[in-house]
C-alpha positions in Angstrom: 24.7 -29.0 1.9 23.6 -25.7 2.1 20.2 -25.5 4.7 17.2 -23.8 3.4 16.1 -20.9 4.6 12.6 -21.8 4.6 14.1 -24.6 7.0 16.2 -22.6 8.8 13.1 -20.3 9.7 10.6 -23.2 10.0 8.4 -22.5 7.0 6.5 -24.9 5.5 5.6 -23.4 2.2 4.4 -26.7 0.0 2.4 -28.0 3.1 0.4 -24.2 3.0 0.0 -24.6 -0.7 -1.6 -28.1 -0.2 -3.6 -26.6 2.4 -5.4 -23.5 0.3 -6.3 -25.9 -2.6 -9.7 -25.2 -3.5 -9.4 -21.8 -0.8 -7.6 -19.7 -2.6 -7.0 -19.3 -6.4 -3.3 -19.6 -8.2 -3.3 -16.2 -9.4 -2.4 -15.5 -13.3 1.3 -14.3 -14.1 0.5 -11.7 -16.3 2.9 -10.1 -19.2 2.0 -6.4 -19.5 3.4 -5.2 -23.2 3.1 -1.3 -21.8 5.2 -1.9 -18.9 7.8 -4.4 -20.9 8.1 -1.5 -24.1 8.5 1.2 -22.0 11.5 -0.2 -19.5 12.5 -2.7 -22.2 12.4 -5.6 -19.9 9.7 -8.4 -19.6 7.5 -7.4 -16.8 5.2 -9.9 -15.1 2.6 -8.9 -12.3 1.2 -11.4 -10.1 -2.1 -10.3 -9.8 -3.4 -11.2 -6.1 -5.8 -8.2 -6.8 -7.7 -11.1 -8.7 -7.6 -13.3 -5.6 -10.9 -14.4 -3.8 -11.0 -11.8 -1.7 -8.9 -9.5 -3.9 -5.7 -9.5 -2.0 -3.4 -12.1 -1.1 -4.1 -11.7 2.7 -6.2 -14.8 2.3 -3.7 -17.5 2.0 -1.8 -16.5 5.4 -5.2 -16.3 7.1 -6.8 -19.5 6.2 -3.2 -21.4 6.5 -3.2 -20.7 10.2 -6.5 -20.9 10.9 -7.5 -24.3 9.1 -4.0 -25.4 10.9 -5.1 -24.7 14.2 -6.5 -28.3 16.7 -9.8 -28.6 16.3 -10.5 -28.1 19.6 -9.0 -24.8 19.4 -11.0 -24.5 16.1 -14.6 -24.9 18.3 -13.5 -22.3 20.7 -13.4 -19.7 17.5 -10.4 -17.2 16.3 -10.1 -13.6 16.9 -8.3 -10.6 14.6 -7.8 -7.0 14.1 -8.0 -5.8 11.1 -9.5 -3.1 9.0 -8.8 -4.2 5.5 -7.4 -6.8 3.9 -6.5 -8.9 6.5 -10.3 -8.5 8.2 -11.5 -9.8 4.8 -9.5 -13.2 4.5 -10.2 -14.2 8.2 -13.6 -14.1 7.3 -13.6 -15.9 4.3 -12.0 -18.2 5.8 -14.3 -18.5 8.8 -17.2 -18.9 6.5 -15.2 -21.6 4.5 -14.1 -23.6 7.8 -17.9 -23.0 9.5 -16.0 -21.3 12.8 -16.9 -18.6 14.8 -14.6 -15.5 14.3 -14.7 -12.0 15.5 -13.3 -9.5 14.1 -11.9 -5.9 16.0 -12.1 -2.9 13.7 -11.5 0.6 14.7 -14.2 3.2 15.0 -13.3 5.1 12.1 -13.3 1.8 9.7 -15.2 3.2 6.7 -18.7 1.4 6.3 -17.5 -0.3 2.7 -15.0 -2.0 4.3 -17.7 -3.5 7.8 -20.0 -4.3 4.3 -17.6 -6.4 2.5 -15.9 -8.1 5.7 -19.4 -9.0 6.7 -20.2 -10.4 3.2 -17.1 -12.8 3.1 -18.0 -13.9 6.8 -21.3 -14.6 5.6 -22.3 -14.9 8.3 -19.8 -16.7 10.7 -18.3 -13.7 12.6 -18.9 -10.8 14.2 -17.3 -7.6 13.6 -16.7 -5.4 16.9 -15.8 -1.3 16.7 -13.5 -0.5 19.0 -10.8 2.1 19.9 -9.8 5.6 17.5 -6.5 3.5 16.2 -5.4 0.4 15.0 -3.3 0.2 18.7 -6.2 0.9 20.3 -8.4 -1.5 18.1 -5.4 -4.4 18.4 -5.3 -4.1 22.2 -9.0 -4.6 22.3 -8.8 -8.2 20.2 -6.1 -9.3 22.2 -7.8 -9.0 25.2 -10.9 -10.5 24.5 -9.4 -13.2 22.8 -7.2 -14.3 25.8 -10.3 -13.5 28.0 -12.5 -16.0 26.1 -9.9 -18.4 25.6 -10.2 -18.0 21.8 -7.0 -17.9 19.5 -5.8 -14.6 18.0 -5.2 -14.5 14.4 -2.4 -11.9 13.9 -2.0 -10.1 10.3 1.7 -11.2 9.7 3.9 -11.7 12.5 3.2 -16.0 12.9 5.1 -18.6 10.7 2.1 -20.1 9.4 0.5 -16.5 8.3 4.3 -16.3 6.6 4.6 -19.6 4.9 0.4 -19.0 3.7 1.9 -15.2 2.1 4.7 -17.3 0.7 2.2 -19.7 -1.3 2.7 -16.5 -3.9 6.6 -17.2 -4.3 5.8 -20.7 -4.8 3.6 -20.1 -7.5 5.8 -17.8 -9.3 8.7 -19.8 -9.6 6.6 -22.6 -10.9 4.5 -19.9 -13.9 8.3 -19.1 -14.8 8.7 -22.6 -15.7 12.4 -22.8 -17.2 12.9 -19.0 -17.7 14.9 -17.0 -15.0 13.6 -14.6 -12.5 15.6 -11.6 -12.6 14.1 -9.4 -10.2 11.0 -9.8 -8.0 9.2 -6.4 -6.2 7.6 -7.3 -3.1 5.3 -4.8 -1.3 5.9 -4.4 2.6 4.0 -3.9 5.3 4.3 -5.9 8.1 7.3 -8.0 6.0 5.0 -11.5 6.2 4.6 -11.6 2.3 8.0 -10.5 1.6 9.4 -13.2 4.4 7.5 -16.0 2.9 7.7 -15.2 -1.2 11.6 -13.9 -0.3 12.6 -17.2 1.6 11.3 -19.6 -1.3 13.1 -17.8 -3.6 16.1 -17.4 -1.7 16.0 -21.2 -1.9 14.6 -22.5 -5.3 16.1 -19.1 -7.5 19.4 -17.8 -5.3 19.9 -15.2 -8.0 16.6 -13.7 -7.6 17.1 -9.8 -7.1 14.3 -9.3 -3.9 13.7 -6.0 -3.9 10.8 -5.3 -1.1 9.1 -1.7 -1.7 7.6 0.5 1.3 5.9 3.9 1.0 8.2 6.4 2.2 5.7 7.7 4.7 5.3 4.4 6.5 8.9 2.7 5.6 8.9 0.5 9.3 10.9 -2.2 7.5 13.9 0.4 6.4 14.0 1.7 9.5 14.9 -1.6 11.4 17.4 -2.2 8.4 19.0 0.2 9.3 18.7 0.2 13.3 19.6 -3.6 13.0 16.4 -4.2 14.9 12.3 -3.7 14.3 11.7 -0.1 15.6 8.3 1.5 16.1 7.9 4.8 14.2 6.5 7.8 16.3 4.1 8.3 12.9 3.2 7.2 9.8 1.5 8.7 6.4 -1.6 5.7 6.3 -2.8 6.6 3.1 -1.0 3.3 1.7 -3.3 1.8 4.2 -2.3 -2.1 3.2 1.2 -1.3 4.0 1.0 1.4 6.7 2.6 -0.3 9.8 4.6 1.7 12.1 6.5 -1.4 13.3 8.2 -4.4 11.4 7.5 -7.8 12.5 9.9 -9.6 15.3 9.6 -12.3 13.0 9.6 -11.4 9.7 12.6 -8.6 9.9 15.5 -11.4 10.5 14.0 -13.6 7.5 14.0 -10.1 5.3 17.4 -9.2 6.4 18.4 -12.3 4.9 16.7 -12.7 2.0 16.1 -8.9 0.9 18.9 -7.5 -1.7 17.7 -3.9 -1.7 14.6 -1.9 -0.2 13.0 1.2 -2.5 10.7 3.8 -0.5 8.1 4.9 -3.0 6.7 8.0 -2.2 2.6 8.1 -2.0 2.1 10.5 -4.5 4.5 8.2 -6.9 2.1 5.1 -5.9 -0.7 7.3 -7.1 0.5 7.7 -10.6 1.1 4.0 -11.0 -2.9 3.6 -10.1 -3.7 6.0 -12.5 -2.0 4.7 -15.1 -2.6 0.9 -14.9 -6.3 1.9 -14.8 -6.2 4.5 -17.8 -3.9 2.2 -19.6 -4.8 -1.1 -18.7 -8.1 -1.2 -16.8 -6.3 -3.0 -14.1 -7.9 -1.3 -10.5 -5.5 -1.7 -7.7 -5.3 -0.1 -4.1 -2.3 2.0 -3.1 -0.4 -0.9 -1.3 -0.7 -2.4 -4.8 0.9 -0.2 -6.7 4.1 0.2 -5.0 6.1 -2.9 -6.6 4.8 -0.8 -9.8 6.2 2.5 -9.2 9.5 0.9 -7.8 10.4 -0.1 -11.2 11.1 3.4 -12.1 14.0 3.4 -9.3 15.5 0.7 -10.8 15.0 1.4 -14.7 18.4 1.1 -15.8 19.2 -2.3 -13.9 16.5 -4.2 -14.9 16.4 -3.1 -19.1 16.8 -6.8 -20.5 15.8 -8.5 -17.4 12.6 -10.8 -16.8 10.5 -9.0 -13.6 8.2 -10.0 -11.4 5.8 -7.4 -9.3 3.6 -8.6 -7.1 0.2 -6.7 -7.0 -0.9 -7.1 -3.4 -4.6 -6.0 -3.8 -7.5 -4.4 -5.2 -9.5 -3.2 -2.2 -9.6 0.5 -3.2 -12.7 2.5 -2.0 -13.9 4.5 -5.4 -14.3 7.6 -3.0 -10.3 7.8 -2.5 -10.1 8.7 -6.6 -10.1 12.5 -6.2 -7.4 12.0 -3.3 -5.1 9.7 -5.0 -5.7 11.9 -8.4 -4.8 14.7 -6.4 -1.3 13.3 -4.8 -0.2 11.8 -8.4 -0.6 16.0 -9.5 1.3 17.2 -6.7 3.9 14.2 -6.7 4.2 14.8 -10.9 4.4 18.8 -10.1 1.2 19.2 -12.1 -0.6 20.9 -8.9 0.7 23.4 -7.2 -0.6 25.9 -3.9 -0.2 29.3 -2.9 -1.3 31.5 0.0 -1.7 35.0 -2.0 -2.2 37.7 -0.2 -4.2 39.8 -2.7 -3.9 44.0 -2.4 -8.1 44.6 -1.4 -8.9 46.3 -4.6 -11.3 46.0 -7.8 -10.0 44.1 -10.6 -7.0 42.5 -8.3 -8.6 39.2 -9.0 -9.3 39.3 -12.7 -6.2 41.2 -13.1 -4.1 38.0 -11.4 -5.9 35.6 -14.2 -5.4 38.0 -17.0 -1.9 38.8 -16.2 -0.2 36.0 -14.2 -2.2 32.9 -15.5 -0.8 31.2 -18.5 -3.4 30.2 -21.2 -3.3 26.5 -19.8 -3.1 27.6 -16.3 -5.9 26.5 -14.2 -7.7 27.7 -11.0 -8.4 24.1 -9.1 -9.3 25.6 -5.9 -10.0 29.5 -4.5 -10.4 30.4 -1.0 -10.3 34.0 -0.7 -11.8 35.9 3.0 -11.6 39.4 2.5 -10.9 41.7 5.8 -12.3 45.0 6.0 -10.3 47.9 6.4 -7.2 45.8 5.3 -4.8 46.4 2.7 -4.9 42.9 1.6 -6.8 39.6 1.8 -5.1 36.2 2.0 -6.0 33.3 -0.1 -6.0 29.9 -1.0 -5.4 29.1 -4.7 -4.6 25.9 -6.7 -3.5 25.9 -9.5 -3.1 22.8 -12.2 -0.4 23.3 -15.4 -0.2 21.4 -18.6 3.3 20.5 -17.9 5.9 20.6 -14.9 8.1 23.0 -17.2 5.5 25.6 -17.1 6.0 26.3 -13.4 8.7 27.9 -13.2 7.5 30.7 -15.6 4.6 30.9 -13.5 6.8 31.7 -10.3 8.1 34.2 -12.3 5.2 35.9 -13.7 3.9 36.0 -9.6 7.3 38.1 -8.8 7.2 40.2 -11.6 3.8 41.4 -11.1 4.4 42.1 -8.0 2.5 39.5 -6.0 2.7 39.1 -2.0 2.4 34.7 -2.3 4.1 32.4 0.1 4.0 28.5 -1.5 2.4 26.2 0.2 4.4 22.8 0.8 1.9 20.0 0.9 4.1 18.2 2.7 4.3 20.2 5.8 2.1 20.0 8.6 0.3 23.3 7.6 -0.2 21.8 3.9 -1.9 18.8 5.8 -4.2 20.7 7.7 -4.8 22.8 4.9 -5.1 20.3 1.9 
């Protein structure tokens, strides 16, 4: 008889399940009729954005720490976290009645101390330390081995795994008697994909796993492909609940085993799936969210006639990223476009340019002009927003016929960064 992975890698997914009764909710399997029409498959999200504290970080945290001796428990438990992870611990500090402290880094935005402090109600204390996550991780370490309390890491421990694997478990058993074809995992760290990947490894072997990573912060590919977790020199953290620059020691051998295929998403495709479930089905998600969402366009023509499963991480997105994640959906769809256009210094140049280059649907989204005295030309900054990606090219053209001095700016490149 065939071992089970989860035994081979010491998970205990049923005992984690028994443990988050009452802690943590069994999230809904939801069928989505847009998504299903529009790749012809039946397409189910497990929606851990509805989770108590609206990510599925919850179930690894309290398995490990409600697991911990009880003398270990009085001594209190330490993280680093900035997000989702910082959120579970304290929930389920508060829930417990432990002391926890939590490390965030300076920069953490103020929403994110607010709604940390709310769940810990409380029971912990939230320290700022350090520029980075490094920085900030070094810091809990320390002070947890220094007051000989136990450090609660965000994926790389077989109980935080077989918690995150609680979500696999659940799946299968919402399925009931109909097969699971495919299941997108988002990956960050790999403990979700570990845990859900190893259950269904052993309860649905035909199970396509497919685990999805943005492409700026794709730590998980790269030890695929090294045979080894590597750390990355850097990452794009915009997907900020999947933005690690290093795979787990732990959870890469259980991927490699149970992971069929990986599928970078690009940020600006993550994006577009955010804008659309909201706009078309009111469902808010963060960017980590999204990404087992957008993968399903990279795998369109395998899964038509299938029964999918994505699993939407979490719903932590701060309402003052909108105009950035709007913006990268634009650029990613080729909607938004920049130039540097180094106008001659003349009258009318400008209202000549919108007159006689702009197409009627064309539209100025940003202007930066600085005009230099006794210069033949000025350069300048200028976004511009089209109906439809088709239309650009006849833009370009319009540019070179009329004779304009423009250079186009890649977003992508580290003068677009600075810039943009």
């Amino acid at each position: 008889m065939q071992t089970r992975l989860t035994d081979e890698f010491g998970l205990h997914i049923e005992e984690a399940l028994d443990r988050l009764k009452g802690i943590a909710k069994e999230t809904p399997l939801q069928y989505l009729n847009s998504l299903s029409q529009y790749f012809e498959a039946n397409i189910y999200l497990k929606r851990e954005d509805l989770q108590v504290v609206r990510s599925y970080k919850l179930r690894g945290a309290y398995n490990m720490i409600s697991s911990l001796d009880p003398e270990l428990l009085k001594k209190g438990v330490v993280c680093a976290s900035a997000g989702n992870h910082a959120q579970g611990f304290a929930y389920s500090c508060n829930r417990l009645g432990i002391k926890g402290v939590v490390y965030m880094p300076k920069i953490t935005p103020k929403q994110k101390i607010k709604q940390t402090k709310m769940f810990g109600n409380g029971h912990i204390e939230i320290v700022l330390e350090g520029d980075t996550f490094d920085d900030c991780a070094d810091a809990a370490k320390d002070y947890s081995h220094n007051h000989n309390m136990t450090f609660i890491p965000p994926f790389d421990e077989p109980r935080i795994i077989e918690g995150q694997g609680t979500v696999g478990l659940e799946v299968l058993n919402e399925m009931g008697e109909m097969p699971l074809d495919y299941i997108f995992i988002p990956i960050g760290g790999g403990g979700l994909c570990a845990g859900v990947g190893a259950y269904v490894k052993d309860y649905s072997p035909a199970t396509k796993v497919i685990g999805v990573e943005p492409t700026g912060a794709a730590s998980m590919n790269a030890a695929f492909k090294a045979g080894h977790p590597v750390t990355l020199n850097r990452i794009d953290k915009f997907v900020d609940g999947a933005a690690v620059k290093r795979a787990g020691d732990l959870t890469y051998p259980i991927c490699a085993k149970v992971v069929d295929d990986i599928c970078l998403v690009p940020e600006g495709e993550a994006c577009t799936a955010i804008l659309k479930l909201y706009n078309e089905n009111a469902i808010v998600v963060e960017p980590a969210g999204a990404l087992s969402i957008a993968a399903l366009n990279h795998y369109a023509s395998e899964i038509r006639g299938k029964n999918v499963v994505c699993i939407v991480s979490g719903s932590n997105n701060d309402i003052d990223r909108m105009q950035e994640i709007k913006e990268r959906s634009l650029i990613f769809e080729g909607l938004r476009h920049y130039f540097i256009i180094r106008f001659a210094q003349r009258p009318n140049a400008l209202k000549d340019f919108v007159n006689k280059v702009l197409g009627d649907s064309d539209d100025i989204v940003r202007f930066e002009y600085m005009k230099k005295n006794e210069k033949e030309s000025g350069p300048t900054l200028v976004g511009i927003e089209l109906d439809s990606i088709d239309e650009y090219e006849g833009l370009l053209a319009r540019m070179r016929d009329y004779g304009l001095d423009f250079t186009i700016l890649d977003p992508d490149s580290d003068l677009g960064r600075y810039i943009l």
